[in-house]
Wavefront OBJ file of the C-alpha trace (Angstrom):
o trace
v 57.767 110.174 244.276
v 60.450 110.308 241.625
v 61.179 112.132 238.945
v 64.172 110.272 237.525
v 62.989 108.823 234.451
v 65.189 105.758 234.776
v 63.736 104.730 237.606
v 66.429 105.923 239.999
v 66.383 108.060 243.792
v 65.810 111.481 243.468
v 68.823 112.436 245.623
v 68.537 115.109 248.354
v 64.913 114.815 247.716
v 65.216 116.974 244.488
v 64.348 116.258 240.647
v 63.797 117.715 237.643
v 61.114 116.788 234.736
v 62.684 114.865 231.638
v 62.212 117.983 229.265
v 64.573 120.950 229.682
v 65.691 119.945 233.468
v 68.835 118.964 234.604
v 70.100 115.473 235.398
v 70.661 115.112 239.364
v 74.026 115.834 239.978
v 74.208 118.642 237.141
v 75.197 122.277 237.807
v 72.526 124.389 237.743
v 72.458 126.711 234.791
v 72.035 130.410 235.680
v 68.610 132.518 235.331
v 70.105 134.458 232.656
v 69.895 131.319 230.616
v 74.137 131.312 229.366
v 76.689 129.007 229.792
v 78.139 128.165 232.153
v 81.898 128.825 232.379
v 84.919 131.086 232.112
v 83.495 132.449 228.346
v 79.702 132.958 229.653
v 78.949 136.717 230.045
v 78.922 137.854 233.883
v 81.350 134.885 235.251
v 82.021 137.063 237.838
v 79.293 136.140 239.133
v 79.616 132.198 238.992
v 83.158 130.299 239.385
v 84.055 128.069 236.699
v 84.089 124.376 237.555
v 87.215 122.630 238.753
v 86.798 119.839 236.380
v 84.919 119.304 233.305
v 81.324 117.709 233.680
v 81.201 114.070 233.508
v 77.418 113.536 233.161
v 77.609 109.701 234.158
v 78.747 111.142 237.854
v 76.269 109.631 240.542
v 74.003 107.783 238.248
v 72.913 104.580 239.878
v 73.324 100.749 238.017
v 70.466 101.179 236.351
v 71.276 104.256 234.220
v 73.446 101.875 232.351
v 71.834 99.317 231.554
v 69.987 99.655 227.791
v 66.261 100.451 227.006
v 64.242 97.225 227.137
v 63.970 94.987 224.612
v 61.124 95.496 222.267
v 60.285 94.902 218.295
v 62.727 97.387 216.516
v 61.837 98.322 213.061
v 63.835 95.825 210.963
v 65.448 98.295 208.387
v 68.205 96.194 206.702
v 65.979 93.203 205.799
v 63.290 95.673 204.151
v 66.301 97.065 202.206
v 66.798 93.979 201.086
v 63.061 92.755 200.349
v 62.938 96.254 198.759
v 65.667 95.594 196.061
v 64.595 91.815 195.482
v 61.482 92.855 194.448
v 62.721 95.471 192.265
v 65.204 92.884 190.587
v 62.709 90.776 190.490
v 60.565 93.296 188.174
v 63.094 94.263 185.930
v 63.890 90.256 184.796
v 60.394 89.954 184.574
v 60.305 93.116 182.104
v 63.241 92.260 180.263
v 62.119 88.332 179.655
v 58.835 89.930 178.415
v 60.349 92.293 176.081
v 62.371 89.401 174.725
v 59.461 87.050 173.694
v 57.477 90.588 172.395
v 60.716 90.956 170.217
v 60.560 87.286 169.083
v 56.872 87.237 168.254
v 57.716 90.328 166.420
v 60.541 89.101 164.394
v 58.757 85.294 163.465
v 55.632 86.938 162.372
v 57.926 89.335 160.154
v 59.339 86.512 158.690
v 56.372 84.823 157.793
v 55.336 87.739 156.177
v 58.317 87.205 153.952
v 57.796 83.486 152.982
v 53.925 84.043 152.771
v 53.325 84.274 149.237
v 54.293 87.030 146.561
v 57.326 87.651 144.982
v 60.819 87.148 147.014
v 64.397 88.048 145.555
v 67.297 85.857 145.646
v 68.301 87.564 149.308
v 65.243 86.441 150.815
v 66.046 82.570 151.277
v 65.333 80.897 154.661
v 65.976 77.587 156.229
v 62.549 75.737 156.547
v 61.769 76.331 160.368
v 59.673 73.490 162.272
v 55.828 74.116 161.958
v 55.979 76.142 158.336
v 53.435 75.555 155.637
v 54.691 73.654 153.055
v 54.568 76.760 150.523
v 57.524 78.371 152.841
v 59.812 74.867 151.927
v 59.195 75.329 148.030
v 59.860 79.209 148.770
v 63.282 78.473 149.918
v 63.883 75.999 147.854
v 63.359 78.691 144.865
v 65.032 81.198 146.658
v 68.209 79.424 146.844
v 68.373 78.578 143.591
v 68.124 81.745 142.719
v 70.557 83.083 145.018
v 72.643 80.385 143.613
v 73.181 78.542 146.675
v 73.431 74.630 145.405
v 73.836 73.191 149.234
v 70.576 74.677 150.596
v 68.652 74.090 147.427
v 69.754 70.478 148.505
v 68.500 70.927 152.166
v 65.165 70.808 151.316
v 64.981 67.684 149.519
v 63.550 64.660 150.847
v 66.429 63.153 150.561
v 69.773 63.999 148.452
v 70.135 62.984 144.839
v 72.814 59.719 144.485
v 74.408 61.474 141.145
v 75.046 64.706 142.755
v 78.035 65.813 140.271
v 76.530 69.135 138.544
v 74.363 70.337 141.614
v 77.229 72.578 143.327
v 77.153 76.439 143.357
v 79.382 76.588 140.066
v 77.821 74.612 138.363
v 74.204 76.157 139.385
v 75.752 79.679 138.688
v 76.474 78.320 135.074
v 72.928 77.397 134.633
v 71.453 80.356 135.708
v 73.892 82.444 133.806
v 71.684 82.450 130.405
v 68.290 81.233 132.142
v 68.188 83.766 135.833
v 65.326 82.423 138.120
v 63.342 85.510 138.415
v 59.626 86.188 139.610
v 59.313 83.856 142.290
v 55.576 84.052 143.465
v 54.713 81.020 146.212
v 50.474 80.961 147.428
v 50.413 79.909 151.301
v 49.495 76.790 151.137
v 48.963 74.537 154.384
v 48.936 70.799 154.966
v 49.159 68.026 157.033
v 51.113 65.357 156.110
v 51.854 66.244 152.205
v 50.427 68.741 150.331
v 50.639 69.880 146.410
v 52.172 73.189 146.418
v 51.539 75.667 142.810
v 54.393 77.926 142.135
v 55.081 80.423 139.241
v 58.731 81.780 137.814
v 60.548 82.564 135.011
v 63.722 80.860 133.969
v 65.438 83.621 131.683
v 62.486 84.779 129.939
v 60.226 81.235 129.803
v 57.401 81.832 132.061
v 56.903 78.209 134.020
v 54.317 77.225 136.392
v 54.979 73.730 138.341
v 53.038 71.744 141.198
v 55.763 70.818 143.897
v 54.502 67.686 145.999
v 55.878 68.537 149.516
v 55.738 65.702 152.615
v 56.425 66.510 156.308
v 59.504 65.164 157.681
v 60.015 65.323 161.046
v 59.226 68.805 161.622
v 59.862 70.328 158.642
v 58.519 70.034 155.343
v 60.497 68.730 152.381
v 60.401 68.606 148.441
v 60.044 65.201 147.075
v 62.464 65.981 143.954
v 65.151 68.920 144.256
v 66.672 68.088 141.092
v 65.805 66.636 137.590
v 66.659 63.353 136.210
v 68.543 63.625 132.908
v 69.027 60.593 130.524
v 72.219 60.795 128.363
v 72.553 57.048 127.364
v 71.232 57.525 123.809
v 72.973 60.647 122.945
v 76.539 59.067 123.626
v 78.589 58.148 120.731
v 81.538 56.136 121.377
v 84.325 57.580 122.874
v 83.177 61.303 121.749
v 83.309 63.155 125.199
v 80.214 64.829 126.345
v 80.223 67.936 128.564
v 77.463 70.165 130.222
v 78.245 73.686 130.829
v 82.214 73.071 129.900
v 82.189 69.891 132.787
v 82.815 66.434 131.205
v 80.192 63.625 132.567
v 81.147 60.037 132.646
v 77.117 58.527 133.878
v 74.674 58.359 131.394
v 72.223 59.334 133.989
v 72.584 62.631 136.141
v 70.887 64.977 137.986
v 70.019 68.971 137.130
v 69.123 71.715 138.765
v 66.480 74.217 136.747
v 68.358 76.020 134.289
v 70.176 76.068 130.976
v 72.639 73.542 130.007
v 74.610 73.550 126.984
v 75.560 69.636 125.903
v 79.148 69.549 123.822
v 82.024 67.210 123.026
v 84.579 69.919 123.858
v 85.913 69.281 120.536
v 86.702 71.798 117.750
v 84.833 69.772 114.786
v 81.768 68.548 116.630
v 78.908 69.147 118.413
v 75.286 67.549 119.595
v 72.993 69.780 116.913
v 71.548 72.587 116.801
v 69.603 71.952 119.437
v 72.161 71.172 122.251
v 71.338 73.657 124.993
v 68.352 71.949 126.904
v 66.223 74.011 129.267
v 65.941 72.362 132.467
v 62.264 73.890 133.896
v 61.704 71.807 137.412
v 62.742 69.327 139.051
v 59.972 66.916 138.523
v 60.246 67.422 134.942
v 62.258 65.310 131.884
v 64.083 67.348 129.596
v 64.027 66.401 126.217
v 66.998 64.742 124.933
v 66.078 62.756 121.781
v 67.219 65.824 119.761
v 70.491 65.387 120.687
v 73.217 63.787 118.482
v 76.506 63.823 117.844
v 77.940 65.934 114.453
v 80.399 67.399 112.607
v 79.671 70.924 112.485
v 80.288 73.324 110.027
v 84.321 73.664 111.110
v 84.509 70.034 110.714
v 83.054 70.005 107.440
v 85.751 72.283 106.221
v 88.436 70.835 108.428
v 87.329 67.620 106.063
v 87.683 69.589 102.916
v 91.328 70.836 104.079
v 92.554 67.418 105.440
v 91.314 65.932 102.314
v 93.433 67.856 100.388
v 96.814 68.016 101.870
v 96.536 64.067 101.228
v 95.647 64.519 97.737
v 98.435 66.488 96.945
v 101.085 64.456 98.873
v 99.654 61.950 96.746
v 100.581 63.632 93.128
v 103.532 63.828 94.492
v 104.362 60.355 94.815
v 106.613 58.478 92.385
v 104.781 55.469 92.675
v 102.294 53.972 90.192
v 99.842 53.130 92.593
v 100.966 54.837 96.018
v 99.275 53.601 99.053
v 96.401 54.916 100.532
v 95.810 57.241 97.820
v 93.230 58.388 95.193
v 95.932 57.812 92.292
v 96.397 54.517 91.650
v 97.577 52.855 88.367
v 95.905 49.316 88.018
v 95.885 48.644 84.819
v 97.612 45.136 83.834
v 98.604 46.319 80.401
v 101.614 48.805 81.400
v 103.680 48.286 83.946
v 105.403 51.546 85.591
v 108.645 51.656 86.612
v 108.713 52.552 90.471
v 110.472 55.746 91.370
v 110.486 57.490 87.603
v 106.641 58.246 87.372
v 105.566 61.794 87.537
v 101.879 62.630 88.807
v 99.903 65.631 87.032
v 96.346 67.560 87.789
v 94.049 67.707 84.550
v 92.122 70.337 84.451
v 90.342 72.696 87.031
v 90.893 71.966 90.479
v 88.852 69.558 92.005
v 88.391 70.672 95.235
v 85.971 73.617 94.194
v 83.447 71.175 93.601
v 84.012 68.879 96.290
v 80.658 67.451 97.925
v 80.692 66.909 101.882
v 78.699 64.831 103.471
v 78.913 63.283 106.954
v 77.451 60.535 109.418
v 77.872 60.876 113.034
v 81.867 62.042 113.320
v 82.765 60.807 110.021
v 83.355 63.171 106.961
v 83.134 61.679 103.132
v 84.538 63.829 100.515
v 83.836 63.158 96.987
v 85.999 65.074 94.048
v 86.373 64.623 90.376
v 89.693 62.827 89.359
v 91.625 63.923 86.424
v 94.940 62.749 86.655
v 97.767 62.310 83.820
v 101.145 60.212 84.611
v 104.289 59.937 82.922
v 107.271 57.945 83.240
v 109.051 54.899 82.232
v 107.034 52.056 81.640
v 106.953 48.394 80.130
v 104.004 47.779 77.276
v 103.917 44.890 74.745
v 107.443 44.427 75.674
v 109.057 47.133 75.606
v 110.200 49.886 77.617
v 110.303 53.507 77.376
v 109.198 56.700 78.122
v 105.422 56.821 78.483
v 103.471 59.911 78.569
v 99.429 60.556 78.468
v 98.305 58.029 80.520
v 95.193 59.050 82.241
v 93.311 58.318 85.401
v 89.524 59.588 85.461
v 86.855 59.481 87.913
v 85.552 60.038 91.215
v 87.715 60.036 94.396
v 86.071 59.386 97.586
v 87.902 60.279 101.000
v 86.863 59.132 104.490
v 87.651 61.507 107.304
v 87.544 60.968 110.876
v 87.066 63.809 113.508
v 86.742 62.174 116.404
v 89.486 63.943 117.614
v 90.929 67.242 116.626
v 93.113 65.896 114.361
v 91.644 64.724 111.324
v 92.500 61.225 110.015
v 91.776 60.865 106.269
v 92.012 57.333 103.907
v 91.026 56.849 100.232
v 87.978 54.517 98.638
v 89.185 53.170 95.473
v 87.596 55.523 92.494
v 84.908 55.090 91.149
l 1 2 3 4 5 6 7 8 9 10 11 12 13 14 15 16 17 18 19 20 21 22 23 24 25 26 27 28 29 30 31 32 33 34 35 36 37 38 39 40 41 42 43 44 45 46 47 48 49 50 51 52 53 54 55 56 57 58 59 60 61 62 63 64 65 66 67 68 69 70 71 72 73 74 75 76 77 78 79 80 81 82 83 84 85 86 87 88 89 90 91 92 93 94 95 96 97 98 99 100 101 102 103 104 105 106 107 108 109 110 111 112 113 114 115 116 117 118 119 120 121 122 123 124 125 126 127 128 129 130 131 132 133 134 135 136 137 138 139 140 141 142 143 144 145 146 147 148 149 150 151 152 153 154 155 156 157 158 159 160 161 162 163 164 165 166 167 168 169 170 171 172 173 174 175 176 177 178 179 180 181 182 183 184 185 186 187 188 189 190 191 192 193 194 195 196 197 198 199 200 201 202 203 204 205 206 207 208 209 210 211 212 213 214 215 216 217 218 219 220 221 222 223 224 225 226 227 228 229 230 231 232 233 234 235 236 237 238 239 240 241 242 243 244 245 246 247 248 249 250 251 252 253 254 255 256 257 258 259 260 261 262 263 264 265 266 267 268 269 270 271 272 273 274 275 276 277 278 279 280 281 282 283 284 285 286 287 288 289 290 291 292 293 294 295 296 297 298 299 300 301 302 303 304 305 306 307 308 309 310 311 312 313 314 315 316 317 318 319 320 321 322 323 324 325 326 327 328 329 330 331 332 333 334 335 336 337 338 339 340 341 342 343 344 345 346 347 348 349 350 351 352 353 354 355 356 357 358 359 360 361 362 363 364 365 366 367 368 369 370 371 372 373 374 375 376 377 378 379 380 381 382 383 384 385 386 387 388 389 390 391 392 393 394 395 396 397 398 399 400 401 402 403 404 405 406 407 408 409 410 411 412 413
């Protein structure tokens, strides 16, 4: 029988057990339960070894060969399962907090476009899916923010005569007449839906139905901007501005707001009533007001350009100088050209001069009281005349089409 537990001879007929005995071949150790070796206590009584201990010494084939094969606990590919799965978990986790985040963030900004009252800073694209009350929410929102190109965005389509609805022009407007108090309802819909909203432009409170249709994905105003009909008010060549910008089409397009219609000329203007209040987009402003005048400068600009001619005109030597008030046509006397003299009579006449106008043109009306003197030719003979009188009414036309006055005479009256 053999102790060897690899299976081996027990040589010289001894063995040990496995635990705590020697290998065969081994020096005993002594009872004492030391060392062997020079440095072991007592080596008197045991020599040292000639050479060091090779425990491999006498150990048959076997002894080398390795333990049998057998399932070994696979420790690397656990590892690896180990930190897959834990990978795994952490995605999972972060994907989830993602979409929690999202949810979070959409539903806040529905909040937003749901109804009440916004400021400018709240404006938001229309997303695919909103109600149509979000579309006329941003639509109000950038207007009010002042942004002309996403006002635009949510129109059905864009306006043809686009040449007032850009972000200075829109500031302009909203300069006297700030959209304020936004309040939008949530309204839903399928296809196209009639959507209520309140404002004020400056301090005009307006409420106004905005149709909305769904396009695509999104929903969309029918009318972004307000059709404005200038044909009527035109007057010739008289330029005609909005807000300081000259327009050339009789028919354009306006943002809500205030516009202020001029010529851009010093003597005229479109009436009293020339700022026009534009409330919505599906409305029509109000334009049969509008006219073309001389205003109160051009009245007096009349009055003075009336009057320098007047008194170039006394100072003609001419019996009957052209294009003037002053004209001698009497076929009795005949006036020597070049020795008449030209005198007022009496108070001056342009104290009560009477103004009255018709679209850019001025008519000024003045008493005339005139006395010449010079040499003239009556019954046949010549000589100094003096005392001859021209009374009346003098009538001037003036033009202020332009800001230069341009002034001619009626004959008198």
């Amino acid at each position: 029988m053999t102790h060897n537990p690899y299976g081996g001879p027990d040589p010289d007929g001894q063995g040990t057990a496995p635990d705590g005995g020697t290998q065969p071949g081994q020096p005993q150790a002594p009872a004492s339960g030391y060392p062997v070796g020079p440095s072991a206590p007592h080596h008197d009584a045991a020599a040292p070894f000639a050479e060091s201990w090779d425990p491999t010494a006498g150990q048959p084939e076997e002894y080398f060969r390795p333990p049998p094969a057998g399932p070994q606990p696979d420790h690397g590919r656990r590892t690896l399962l180990i930190v897959g799965i834990s990978a795994l978990a952490l995605v999972i986790l972060g994907v989830g907090s993602a979409i929690v985040a999202m949810n979070l963030l959409q539903a806040r900004n529905g909040e937003q476009r749901a109804g009440g009252s916004t400021s400018p800073s709240s404006s938001a694209a229309p997303a695919a899916g909103a109600r149509p009350s979000d579309a006329v929410l941003g639509y109000l929102t950038a207007l009010a923010s002042g942004d002309a190109q996403e006002a635009l965005a949510y129109g059905q389509s864009r306006p043809t005569e686009s040449s007032l609805l850009t972000d200075k022009a829109l500031s302009t407007a909203l300069r006297e007449a700030p959209l304020t108090a936004i309040e939008v309802p949530q309204v839903d819909g399928d296809k196209e839906a009639a959507v209520e909203a309140s404002y004020k432009l400056g301090k005009r409170p307006v409420t106004e139905t905005f149709d909305v249709v769904k396009q695509e994905d999104a929903w969309k105003l029918r009318r972004v901007a307000a059709e404005v009909e200038l044909g009527l008010v035109r007057s010739g060549t008289v330029p005609l501005l909005i807000n300081g910008t000259k327009v050339s089409a009789d028919l354009i397009n306006l943002f809500p707001g205030s516009y202020v219609i001029s010529t851009g000329l010093k003597y005229s203007d479109y009436g009293n009533e020339s700022t026009i209040l534009v409330t919505s987009p599906s409305g029509f402003p109000d334009t049969s007001r509008l006219g073309v005048r001389i205003n109160a400068k051009g009245k007096a600009a009349a009055v003075t350009a009336t009057e320098k001619s007047y008194t170039k005109c006394l100072k003609s030597d001419d019996p009957a100088p052209a294009e003037c008030p002053n004209r001698w046509t009497s076929d009795d006397t005949k006036w020597r050209k070049g020795s008449v003299d030209w005198n007022q009579q009496g108070s001056d006449p342009f104290k009560k001069a009477k103004v009255t106008t018709s679209g850019l043109v001025a008519q000024v009306r003045i008493p005339l009281r005139v006395e010449l003197s010079g040499t003239c030719t009556q019954g046949g003979r010549t000589g100094r005349c003096v005392g001859a009188e021209i009374s009346g009414t003098s009538i001037s036309v003036v033009s202020l089409e332009t800001d230069s006055p341009k002034v001619r005479w009626l004959p008198a009256e």
